[in-house]
C-alpha positions as a printed Julia matrix, in Angstrom:
146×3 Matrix{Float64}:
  8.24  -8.34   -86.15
  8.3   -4.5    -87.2
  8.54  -2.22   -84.26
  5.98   0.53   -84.57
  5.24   4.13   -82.76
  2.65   6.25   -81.95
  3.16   9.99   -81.27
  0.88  12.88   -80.91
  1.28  16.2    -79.09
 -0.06  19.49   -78.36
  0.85  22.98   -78.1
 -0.28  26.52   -77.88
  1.73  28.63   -80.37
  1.19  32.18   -80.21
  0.17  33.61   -83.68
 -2.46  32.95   -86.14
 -3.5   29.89   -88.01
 -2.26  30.79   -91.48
  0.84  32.2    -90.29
  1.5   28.49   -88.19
  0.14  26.95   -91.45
  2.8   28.6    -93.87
  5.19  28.08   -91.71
  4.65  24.25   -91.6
  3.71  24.57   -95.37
  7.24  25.8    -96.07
  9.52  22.55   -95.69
 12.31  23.28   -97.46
 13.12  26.05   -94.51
 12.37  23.65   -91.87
 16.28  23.25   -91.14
 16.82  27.28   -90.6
 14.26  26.62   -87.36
 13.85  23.25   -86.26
 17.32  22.08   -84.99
 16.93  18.3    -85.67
 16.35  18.39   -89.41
 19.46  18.66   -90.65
 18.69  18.93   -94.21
 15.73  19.28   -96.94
 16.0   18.55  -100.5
 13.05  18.72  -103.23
 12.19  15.72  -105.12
  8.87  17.64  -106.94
  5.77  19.79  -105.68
  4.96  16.79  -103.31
  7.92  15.02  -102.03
 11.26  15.89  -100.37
 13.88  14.01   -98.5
 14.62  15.0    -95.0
 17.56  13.79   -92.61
 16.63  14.5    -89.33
 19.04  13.82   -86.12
 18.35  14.69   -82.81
 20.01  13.3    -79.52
 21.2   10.13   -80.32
 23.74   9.6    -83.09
 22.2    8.09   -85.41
 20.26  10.26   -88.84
 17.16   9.07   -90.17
 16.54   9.49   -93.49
 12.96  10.05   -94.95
 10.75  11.07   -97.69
  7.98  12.7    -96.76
  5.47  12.66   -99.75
  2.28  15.12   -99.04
 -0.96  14.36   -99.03
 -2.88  16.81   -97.46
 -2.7   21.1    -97.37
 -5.94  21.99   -95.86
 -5.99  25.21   -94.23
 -6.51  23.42   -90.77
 -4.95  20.12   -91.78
 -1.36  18.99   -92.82
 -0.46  15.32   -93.65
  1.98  13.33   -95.11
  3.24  10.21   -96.26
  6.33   8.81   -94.55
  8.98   6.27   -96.8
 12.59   5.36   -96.09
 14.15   4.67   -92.52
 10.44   4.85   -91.17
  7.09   4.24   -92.7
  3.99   5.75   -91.88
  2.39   9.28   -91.94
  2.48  12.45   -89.71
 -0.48  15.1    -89.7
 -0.72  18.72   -87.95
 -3.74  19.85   -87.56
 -4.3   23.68   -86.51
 -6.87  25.23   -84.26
 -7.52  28.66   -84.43
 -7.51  29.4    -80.33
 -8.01  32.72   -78.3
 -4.18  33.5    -77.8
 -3.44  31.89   -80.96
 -3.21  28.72   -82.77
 -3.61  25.25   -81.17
 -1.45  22.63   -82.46
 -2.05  18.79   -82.56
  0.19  16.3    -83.74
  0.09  12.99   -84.43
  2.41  10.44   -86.09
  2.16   6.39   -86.68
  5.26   4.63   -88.2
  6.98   1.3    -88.32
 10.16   1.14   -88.55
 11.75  -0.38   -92.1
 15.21  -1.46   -91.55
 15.78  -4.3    -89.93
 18.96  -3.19   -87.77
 16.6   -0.24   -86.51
 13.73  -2.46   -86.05
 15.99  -5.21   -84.08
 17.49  -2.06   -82.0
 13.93  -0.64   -81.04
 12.94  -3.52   -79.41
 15.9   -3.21   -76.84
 16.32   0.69   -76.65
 12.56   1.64   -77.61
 12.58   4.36   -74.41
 15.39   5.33   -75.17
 14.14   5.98   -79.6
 11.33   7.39   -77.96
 12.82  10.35   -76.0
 14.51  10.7    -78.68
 11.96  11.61   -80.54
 10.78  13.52   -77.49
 13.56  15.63   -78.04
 13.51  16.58   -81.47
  9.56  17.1    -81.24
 10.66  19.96   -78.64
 13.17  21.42   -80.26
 11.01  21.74   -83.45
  7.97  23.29   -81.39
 10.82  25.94   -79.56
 11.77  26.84   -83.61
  8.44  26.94   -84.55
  7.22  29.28   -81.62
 10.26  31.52   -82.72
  9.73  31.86   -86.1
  5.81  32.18   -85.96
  6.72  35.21   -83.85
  8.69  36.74   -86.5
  7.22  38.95   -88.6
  7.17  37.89   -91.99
């Protein structure tokens, strides 16, 4: 059986939708702000390979494949160490920009999937953590002037 997750969030980030949008939009300098990606390489227009790590000592490794750039909307496709898709979608608020997340995946390899179903609270504050860390870069460099 494939172990599967469900995460969603939401934030108040204080700036304006298309600056949160090109910010998000701009994945190959995701590493330069959000301390759990590790690295981002192009494949094309569309799809790059990301290794993410956060607390625990293991580094997934993903392509994310995009499939969605609306203005108020974000999604992609998620292939590799997890399968699935992740989505943003922004919220123009008074104060700023409202941010909702949401991500489904199952896990592909086996070892992970065999692991998740004896440390799964453990996987998920990991992913906890790098979700915060990545929302404390994000409020910082949506601050920034550009």
């Amino acid at each position: 059986m494939t172990a599967s997750y469900s995460f969603s969030g939401s934030w108040l980030l204080p700036a304006p939708a298309e600056r949160v949008h090109a910010v998000l939009l701009d994945l190959q300098h995701y590493p330069s702000w959000w301390p759990q990606v590790r690295a981002v390489a192009k494949i094309d227009d569309d799809r790059a390979r990301v290794l993410c790590r956060s607390a625990l000592p293991y580094t997934l490794d993903l392509t994310l494949t995009a499939t969605r750039r609306d203005p108020d909307v974000l999604e992609s496709d998620l292939t590799g160490d997890l399968i699935g898709e992740v989505r943003w979608r922004l919220v123009a608020e008074t104060g700023g920009t409202r941010l909702l997340f949401e991500q489904e995946v199952e896990v592909a390899s086996p070892l992970l999937s065999a692991a998740s179903r004896l440390l799964r609270p453990v996987l998920v504050w990991n992913h906890d953590r790098m979700l915060a860390g990545g929302i404390e870069g994000l409020r910082s460099r949506v601050g920034q002037r550009a």
